[in-house]
C-alpha positions in Angstrom: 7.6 -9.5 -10.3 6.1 -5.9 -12.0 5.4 -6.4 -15.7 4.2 -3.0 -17.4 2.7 -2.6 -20.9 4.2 -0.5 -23.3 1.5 0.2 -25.7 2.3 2.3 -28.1 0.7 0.2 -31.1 -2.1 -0.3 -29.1 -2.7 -4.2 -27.3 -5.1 -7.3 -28.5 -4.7 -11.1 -27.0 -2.5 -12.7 -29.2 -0.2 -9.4 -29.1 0.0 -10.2 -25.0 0.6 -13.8 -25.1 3.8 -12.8 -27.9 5.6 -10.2 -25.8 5.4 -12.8 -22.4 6.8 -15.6 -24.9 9.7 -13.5 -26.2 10.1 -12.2 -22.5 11.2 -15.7 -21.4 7.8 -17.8 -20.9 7.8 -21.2 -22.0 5.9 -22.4 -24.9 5.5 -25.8 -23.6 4.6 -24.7 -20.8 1.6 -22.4 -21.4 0.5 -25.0 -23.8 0.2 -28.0 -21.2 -1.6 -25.4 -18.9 -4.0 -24.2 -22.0 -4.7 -27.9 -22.7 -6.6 -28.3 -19.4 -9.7 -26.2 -21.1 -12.5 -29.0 -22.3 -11.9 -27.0 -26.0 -11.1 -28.7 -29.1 -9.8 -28.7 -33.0 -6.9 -25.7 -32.6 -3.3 -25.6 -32.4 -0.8 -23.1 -31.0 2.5 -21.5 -32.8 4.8 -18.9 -32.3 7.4 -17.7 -34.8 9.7 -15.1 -34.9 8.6 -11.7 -37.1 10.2 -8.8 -38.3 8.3 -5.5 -37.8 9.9 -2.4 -38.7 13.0 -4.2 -38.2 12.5 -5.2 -34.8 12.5 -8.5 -33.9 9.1 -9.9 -32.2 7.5 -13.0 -31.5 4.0 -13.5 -33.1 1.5 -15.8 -31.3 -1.1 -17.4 -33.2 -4.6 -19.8 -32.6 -4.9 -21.5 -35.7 -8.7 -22.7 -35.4 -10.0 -24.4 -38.7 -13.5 -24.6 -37.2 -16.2 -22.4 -37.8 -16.4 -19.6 -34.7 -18.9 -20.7 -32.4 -21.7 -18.4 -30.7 -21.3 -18.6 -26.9 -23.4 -17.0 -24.3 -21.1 -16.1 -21.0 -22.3 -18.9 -19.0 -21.3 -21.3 -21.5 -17.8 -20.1 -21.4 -17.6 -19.7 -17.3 -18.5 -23.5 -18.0 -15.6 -24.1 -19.9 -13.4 -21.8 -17.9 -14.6 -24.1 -14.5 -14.5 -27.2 -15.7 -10.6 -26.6 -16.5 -8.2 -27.8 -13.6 -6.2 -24.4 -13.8 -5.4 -22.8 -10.3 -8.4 -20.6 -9.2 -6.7 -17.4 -9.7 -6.7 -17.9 -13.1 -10.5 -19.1 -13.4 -11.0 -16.4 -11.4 -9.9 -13.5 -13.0 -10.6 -15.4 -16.4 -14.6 -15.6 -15.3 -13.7 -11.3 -14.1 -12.6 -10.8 -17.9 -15.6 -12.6 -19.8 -18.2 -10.3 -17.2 -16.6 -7.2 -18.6 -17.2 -8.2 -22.0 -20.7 -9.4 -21.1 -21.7 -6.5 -19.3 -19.7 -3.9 -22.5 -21.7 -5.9 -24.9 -25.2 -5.5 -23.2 -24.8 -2.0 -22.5 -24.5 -1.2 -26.2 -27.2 -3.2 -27.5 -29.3 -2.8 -24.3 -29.7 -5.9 -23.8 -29.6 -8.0 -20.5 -26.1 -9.8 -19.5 -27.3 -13.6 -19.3 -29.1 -12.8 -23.2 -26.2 -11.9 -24.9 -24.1 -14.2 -26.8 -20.6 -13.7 -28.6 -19.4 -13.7 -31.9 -15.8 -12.9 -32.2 -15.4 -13.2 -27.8 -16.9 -16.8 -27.9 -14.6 -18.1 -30.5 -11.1 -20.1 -29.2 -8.6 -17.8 -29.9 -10.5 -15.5 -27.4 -10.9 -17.8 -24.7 -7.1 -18.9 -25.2 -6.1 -15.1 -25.3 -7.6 -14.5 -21.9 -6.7 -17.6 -20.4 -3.3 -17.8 -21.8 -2.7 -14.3 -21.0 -3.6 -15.2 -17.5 -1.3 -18.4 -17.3 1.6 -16.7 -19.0 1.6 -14.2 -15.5 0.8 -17.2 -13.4 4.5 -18.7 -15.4 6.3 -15.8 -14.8 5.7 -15.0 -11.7 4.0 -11.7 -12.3 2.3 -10.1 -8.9 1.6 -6.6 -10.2 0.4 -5.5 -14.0 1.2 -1.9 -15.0 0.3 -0.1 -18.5 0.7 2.5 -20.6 -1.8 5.2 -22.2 -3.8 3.4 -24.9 -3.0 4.2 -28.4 -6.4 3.3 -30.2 -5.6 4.3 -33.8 -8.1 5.8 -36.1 -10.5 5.3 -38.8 -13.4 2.5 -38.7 -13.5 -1.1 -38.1 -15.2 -3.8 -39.4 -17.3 -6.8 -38.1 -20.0 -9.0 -37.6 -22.5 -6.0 -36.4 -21.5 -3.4 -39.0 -19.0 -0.5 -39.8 -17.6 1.5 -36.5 -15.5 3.9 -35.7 -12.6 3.3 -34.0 -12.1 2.4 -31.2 -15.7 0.1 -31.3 -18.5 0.3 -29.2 -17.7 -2.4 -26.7 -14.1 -1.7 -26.8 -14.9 2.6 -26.0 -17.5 0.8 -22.9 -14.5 -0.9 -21.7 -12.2 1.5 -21.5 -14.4 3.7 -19.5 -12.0 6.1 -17.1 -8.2 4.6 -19.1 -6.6 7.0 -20.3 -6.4 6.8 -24.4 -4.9 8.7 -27.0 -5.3 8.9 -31.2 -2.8 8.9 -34.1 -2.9 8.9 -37.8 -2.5 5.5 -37.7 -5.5 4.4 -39.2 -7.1 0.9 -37.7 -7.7 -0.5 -34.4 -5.2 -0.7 -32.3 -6.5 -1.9 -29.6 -9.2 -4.9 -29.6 -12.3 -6.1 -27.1 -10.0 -8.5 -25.8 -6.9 -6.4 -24.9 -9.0 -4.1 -23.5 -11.0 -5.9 -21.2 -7.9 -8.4 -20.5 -5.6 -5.4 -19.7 -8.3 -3.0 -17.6 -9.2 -5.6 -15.6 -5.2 -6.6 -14.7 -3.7 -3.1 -14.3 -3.3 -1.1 -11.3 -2.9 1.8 -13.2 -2.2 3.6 -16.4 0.6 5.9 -17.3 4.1 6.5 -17.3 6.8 3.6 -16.3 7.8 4.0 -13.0 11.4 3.5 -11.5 12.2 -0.3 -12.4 15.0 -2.1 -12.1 14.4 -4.5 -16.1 15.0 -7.6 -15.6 13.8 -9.0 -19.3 11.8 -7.1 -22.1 9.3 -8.5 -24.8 7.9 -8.0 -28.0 4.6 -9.2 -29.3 3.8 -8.3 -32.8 0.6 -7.9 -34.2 -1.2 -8.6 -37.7 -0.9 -5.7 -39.4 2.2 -3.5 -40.8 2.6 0.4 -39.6 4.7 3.2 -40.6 5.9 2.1 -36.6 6.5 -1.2 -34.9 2.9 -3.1 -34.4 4.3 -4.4 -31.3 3.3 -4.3 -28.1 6.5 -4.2 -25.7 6.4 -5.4 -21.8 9.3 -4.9 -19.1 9.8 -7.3 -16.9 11.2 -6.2 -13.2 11.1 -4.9 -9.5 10.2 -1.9 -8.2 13.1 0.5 -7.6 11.6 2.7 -5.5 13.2 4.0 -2.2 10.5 1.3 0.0 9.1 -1.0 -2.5 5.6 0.9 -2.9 3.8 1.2 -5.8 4.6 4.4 -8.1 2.2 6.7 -10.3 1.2 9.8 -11.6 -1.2 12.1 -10.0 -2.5 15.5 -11.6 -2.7 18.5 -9.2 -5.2 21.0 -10.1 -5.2 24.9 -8.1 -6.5 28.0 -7.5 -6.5 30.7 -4.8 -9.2 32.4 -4.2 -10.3 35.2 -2.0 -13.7 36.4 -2.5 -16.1 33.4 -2.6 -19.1 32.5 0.1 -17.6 29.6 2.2 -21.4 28.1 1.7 -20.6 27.5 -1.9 -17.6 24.7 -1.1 -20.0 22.1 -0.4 -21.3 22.4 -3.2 -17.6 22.6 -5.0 -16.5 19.7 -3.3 -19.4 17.2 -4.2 -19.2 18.7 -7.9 -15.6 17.6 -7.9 -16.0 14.3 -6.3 -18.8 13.7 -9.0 -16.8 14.2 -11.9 -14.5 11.9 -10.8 -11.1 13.7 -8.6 -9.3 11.3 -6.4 -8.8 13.9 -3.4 -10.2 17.6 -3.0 -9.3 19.9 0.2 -8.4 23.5 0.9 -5.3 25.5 3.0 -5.7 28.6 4.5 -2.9 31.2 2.3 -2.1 34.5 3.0 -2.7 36.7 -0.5 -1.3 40.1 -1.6 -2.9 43.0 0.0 -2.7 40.5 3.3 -5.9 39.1 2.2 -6.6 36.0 3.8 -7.7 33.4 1.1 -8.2 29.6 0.4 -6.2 27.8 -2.1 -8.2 24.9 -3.5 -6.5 21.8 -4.5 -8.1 18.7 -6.5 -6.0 15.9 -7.1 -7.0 13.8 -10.4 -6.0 10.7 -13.1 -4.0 12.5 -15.8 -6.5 12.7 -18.7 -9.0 14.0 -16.1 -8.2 17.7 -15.4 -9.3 18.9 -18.2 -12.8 18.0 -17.4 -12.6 19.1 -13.5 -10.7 22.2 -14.3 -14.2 23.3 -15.9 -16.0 22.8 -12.8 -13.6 24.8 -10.8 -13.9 27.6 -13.2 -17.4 27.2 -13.4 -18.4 26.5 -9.7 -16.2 29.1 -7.8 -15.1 33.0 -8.6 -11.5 31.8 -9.9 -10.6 33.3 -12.8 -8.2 30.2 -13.9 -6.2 27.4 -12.2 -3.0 25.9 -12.0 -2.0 22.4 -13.3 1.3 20.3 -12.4 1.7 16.5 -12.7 3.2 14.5 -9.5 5.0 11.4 -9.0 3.6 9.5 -6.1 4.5 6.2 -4.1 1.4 4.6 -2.5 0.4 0.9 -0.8 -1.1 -1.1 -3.2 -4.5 -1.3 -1.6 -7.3 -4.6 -1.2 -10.5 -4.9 0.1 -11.6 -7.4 2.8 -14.9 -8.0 4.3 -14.6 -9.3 7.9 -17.8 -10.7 10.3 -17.0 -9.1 13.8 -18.9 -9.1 16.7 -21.1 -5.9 15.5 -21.8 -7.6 12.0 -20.0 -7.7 9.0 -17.3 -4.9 8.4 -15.6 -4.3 5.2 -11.9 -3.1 5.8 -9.0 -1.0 3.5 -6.1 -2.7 3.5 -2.4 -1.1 2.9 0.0 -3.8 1.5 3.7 -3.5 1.3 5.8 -5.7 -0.5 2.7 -8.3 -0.3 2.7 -7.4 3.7 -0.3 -6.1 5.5 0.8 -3.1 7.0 -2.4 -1.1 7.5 -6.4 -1.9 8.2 -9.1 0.3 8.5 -12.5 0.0 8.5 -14.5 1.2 6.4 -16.2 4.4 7.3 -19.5 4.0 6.3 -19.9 0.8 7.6 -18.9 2.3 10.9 -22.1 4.9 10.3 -24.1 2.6 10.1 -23.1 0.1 12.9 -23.0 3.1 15.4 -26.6 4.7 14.3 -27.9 0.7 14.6 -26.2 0.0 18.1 -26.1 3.8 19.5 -22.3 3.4 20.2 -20.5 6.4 19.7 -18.8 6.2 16.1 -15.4 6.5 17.6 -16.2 3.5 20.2 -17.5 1.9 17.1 -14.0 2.4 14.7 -11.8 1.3 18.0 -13.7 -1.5 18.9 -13.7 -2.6 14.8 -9.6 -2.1 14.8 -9.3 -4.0 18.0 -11.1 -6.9 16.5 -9.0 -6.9 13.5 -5.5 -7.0 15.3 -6.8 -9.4 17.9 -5.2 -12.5 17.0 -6.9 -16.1 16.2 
């Protein structure tokens, strides 16, 4: 099952945990899974709300206790000692790191001295984890989200007075696509975004899905809008079952540039981070023959490598369009073979393997080691791979 986050009032913990609940998760459920952590002294409810007229289900950690100051081994403790399936404790552990590592870039710090206020309290650790279980529940497979709304203004807490979004929550959404209203506050927390940019597999438009149930998870505050946070619940609909996105095409022609000077273009691009760059050979007017240039890029990207085009080459401006695009979801898989260990790209359809390769510069350096020829090298590697056990 596909579950993708509407996020239009931005995301936090609690607001995840309500929309899987009024999708269809059991309470009871999550709770019996959520009592396997060695935490104490809290208790769980949900309850029906009314935001905006819409009907959502609020999720709430009531924790009497004062919050307690964790450092990120003690809660990879608590996370191992629980006897939840390994997934979970896995991408649980995956979550806490991000924070860890947000948090000691921002007070420049090292990872193993920094210890939580809000993150190490219980309603954190359940938001992760529950989030997590809730998936598990439902049978979720693949997580898909929305742009970020983050709000506006300044937030408050235990370090001082921020703009919004915060300092650990801007580290950690790093490369997501986000997006400001008038809405003053923050929309989206430490928690939802390091729960949410660690699960997705992309941000951005929903793609073809056939709905099977749809959830609402309201938040604390009231807005001029819904403070929800809405998630579909589905298949993919498209034509083979591969994953769907949007891709931003960025071109330009040009006709008067030193061929030396696309190396140059080409790492530039790469730099600032495009997903693809390559050239065709076009015919222009006069019968000139050119090169059009084409960088493919996240949307909220092109803005950024549109300047190094126009700065980098003799283009006087460039073209912009926005693609659909169907792709294998793609995994990562280290393999020891008889030349060493090999990590390989894996193409996955429908949870299928359907394509391996190894990895390219893995083969470099295996066939400057050995003195094999590289192509020996990448045949020998795939032949290894398919060879069965």
């Amino acid at each position: 099952m596909l579950a993708y986050f509407d996020c239009f009032s931005g995301i936090s913990g609690d607001m995840l945990i309500g929309s899987l609940l009024d999708a269809g998760l059991d309470f009871d459920a999550l709770q019996a899974e959520l009592a396997k952590l060695k935490v104490e002294g809290y208790t769980l409810s949900v309850r029906k709300v009314s935001k905006q007229h819409l009907s959502a289900s609020k999720f709430d950690v009531i924790d009497p206790g004062q919050k307690a100051y964790r450092h990120l081994q003690d809660i990879n403790e608590i996370v191992d000692a629980a006897a939840l399936s390994p997934t979970v404790q896995e991408k649980a552990k995956r979550i806490f790191a991000r924070i860890a590592a947000a948090e000691a870039k921002i007070h420049d710090m090292p990872v193993e001295k920094v210890h939580f206020h809000e993150i190490g309290a219980i309603d954190t650790i359940i938001d992760v984890v529950g989030t997590l279980v809730g998936l598990e529940l439902l049978g979720v497979t693949s997580v898909l989200c929305s742009r970020l709304n983050v709000g506006s203004g300044f937030v408050t807490f235990s370090h001082g007075k921020y703009p919004v979004p915060a300092p650990a929550t801007a580290e950690l959404l790093t490369g997501v696509p986000v997006y400001a209203t008038e809405i003053e506050g923050e929309l989206v927390t430490p928690t939802g975004a390091a729960i949410i940019t660690e699960l997705a597999e992309f941000f951005g438009p929903m793609p073809t899905l056939e709905i099977g149930q749809v959830g609402y998870g309201a938040g604390d505050k009231e807005f001029a809008q819904p403070n929800v946070l809405r998630v579909f619940l589905g298949k993919s609909h498209s034509a083979f079952d591969a994953e769907a996105d949007e891709v931003c095409v960025i071109e330009t022609n040009i006709d008067d540039m030193n061929p030396q000077l696309y190396e140059t273009v080409f790492e530039k691009v790469l730099s600032a981070g495009a997903l693809d760059v390559f050239t065709s050979n076009i015919l222009m007017k006069k019968n000139r023959p050119a090169v059009k240039l084409s960088v493919l890029c996240q949307p909220g990207d092109e803005s950024r490598l549109a300047e190094v085009l126009l700065v980098e080459t003799s283009s006087l401006g460039v073209r912009v369009r926005y693609e659909s695009r169907q792709k294998l979801r793609r995994e990562s898989l280290t393999v020891q073979t008889s030349l060493g260990q090999v990590r390989f790209k894996l193409g996955m359809l429908a949870g299928e393997q359907v394509k391996a390769s190894p990895e390219y510069e893995d083969c470099k350096k295996i066939a400057a080691a050995t003195g094999l020829p590289l192509r020996v090298v990448i045949e020998r590697l795939k032949a290894e791979f398919r060879k069965p056990e």
